[in-house]
N, C-alpha and C positions, 0 to 999 in steps of 0.2 A: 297812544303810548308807543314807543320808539323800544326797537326789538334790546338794544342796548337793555335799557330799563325794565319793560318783561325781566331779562335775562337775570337783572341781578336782584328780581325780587324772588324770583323761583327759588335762585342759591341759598337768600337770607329764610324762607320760609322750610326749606328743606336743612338746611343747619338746624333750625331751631325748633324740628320736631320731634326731634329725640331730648329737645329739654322740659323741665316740667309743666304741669299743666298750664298754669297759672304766667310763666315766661312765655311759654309758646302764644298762648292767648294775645297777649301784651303783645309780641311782634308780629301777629294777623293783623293787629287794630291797624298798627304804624306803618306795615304795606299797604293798608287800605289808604291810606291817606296821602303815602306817598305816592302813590298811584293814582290820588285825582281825588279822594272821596271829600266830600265837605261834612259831611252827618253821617250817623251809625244806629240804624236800630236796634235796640237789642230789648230784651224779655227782664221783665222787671220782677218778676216772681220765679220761683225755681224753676228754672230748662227743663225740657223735656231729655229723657237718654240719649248720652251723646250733644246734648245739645249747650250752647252757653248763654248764661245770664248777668243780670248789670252787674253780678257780685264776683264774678271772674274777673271784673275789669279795674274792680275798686282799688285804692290806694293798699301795696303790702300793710303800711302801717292801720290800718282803721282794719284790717282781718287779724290783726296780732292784740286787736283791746277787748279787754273783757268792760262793757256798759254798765257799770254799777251805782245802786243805790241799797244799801243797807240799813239806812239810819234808822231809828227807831219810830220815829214818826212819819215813815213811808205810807202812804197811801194807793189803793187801787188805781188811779188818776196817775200816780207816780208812775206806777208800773208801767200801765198803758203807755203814758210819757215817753218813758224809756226803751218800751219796742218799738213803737213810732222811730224812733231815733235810731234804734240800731240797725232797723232793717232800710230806713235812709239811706245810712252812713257803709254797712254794710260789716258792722262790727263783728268779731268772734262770736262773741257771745254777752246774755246778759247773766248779769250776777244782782240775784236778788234771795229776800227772807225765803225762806221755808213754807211758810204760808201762801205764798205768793206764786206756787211754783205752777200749780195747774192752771192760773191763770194767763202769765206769760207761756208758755205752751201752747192753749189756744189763740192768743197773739199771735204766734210766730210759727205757725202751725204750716203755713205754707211761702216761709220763708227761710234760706240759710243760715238764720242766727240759730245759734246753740242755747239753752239754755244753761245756767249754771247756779247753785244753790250753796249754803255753809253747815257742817257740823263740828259741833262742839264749840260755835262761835256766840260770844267774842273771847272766851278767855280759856278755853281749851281744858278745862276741868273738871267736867262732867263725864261719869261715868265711861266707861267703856262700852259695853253693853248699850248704854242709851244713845253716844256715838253711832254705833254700828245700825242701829234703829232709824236712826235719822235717816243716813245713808241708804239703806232699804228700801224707806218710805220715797225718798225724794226720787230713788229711781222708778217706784211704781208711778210716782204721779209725772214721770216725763223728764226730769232732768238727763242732759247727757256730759255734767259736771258737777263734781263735789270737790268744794274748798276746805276742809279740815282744819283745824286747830289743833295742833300737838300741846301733851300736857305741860308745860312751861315747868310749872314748880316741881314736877318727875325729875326733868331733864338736869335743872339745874341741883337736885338732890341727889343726882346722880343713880338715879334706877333705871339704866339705859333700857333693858331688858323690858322692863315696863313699859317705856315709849313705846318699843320699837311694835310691841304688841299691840297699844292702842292703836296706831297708825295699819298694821297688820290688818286687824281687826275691823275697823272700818273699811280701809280698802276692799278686804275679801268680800265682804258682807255688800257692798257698791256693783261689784264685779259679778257678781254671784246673780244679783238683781237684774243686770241687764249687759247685753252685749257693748264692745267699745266706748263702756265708762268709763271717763277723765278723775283720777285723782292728784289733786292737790294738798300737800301740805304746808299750812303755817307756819312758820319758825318762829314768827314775831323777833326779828331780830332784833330790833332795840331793846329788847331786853334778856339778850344773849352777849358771853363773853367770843370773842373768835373760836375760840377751841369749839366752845358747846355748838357753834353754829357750825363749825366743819362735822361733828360728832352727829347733829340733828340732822345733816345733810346725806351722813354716810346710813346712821338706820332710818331714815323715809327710802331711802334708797330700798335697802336690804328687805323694806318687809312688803316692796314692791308697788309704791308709789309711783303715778307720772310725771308729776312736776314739784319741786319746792319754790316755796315762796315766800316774802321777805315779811310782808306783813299783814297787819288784820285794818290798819286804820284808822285802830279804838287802843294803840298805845301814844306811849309818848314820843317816837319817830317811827318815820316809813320808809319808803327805798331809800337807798343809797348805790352810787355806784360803789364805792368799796367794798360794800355788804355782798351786790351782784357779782362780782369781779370774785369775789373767793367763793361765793358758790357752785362757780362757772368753774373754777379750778378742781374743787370736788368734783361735783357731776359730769364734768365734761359735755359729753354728748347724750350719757345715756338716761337724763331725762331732762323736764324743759326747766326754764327758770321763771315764774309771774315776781315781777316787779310791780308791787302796789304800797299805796299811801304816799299821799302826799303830791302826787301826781299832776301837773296841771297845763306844763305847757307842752309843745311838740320838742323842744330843746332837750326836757328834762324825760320824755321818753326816749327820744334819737341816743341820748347821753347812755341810757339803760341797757338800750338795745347792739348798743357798740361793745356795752362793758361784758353782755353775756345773755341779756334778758330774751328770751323767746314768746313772750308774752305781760299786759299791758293789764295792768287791773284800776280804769278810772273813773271817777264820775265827772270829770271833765273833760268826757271825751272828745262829747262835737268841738271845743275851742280846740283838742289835741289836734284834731285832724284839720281845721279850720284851713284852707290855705289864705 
């Protein structure tokens, strides 16, 4: 290699160590390659400290999906299915029933994916208290995600106060259970007016949710970008936004992900990330 080239691989490698993990990673590879390499081995299971794995290397978009299966006639088979594939693919996480949760767990037990579980789902109207239970339970058995359902018929009856509590309420109870728990809530927007969905956005916020999100799946629409685009307006920065339902090609995530989405909730994933 010609002192030229050295030189101006030092430059790119020293720029890009003060950026993040995940960039910096990405332009070690491309030195390597520009440099001569034809192959790269790397650790297919989680790195040792300090160290990097295939999941560092993966496509941004396939770390930003949540691997879901919900459906009611999901099986064990399913499940397994589904970790198989996300520790592939190198997905976020997966999103599956509540019953399912210590078994994906030990799936994924010496892998990057997250796991991630729902309360209150599919239709967000069950108790408070039993909410908050859910949430409890699923972080003793391992989950490092909860997808929540806010109570729909509250909201649009206007007992803000009430929502904001239930969401409150599970959150705490999630948080409480175990360190750096992910909450999410539901809005179900297709079955929200704008208003209610900037209103539903402002108390998940308030009672200290992490992310909102647009659907459950099990209504009668699922993302949209306009729906993402005004939550993104709400929230801004300071929490994320899951864009789910409906979900199926890489176009119609990219589409999400431009509008505001920070994360990807699909069960089509592998074609999502398909290149």
């Amino acid at each position: 290699m010609k002192k030229a080239q050295r030189d101006a691989i030092a430059v790119r490698l020293k720029a890009s160590a003060a950026a993040p993990r995940d960039g910096y990673i990405q332009d070690v590879l491309r030195c390597m390659v520009d440099a001569g390499a034809c192959r790269i081995g790397m650790r297919s299971d989680r790195p040792l400290a300090g160290g990097v794995g295939a999941c560092d290397l993966a496509s941004p978009l396939a770390r930003m999906i949540d691997h879901t299966v919900l459906a009611p006639q999901a099986s064990e088979a399913d499940i397994k299915a589904l970790c198989r594939e996300a520790v592939h693919h190198c997905f976020a996480s997966v999103c599956i029933p509540p019953c399912y949760v210590p078994l994906a767990v030990a799936q994924l037990r010496d892998s990057d994916v997250r796991v991630c579980t729902v309360a209150g789902f599919p239709h967000g109207n069950s108790h408070t208290d039993v909410k908050a239970a859910e949430a409890e339970r699923a972080v003793h058995d391992g989950v490092s995600e909860i997808d929540m359902v806010l109570n729909v018929g509250l909201l649009k009856g206007g007992q803000y106060e009430a929502v904001e509590q239930d969401i409150r309420a599970t959150t705490t109870a999630a948080k409480a259970a175990g360190s750096n728990v992910v909450v999410k809530v539901i809005l179900e927007c297709a079955l929200l007016t704008n208003e209610e969905k900037v209103i539903a956005c402002i108390l998940a916020q308030n009672a200290g949710a992490d992310f909102v999100k647009t659907s459950t799946g099990f209504a009668k629409g699922g993302a949209t970008l306009a729906d993402v685009a005004l939550m993104h307006r709400v929230v801004g920065k300071k929490m994320g936004i899951k864009a789910a339902g409906g979900i199926r090609t890489r176009e119609q995530a990219m589409g999400l992900i431009e509008h505001g989405a920070t994360r990807i909730g699909a069960s089509a994933s592998v074609a999502i990330v398909a290149i």
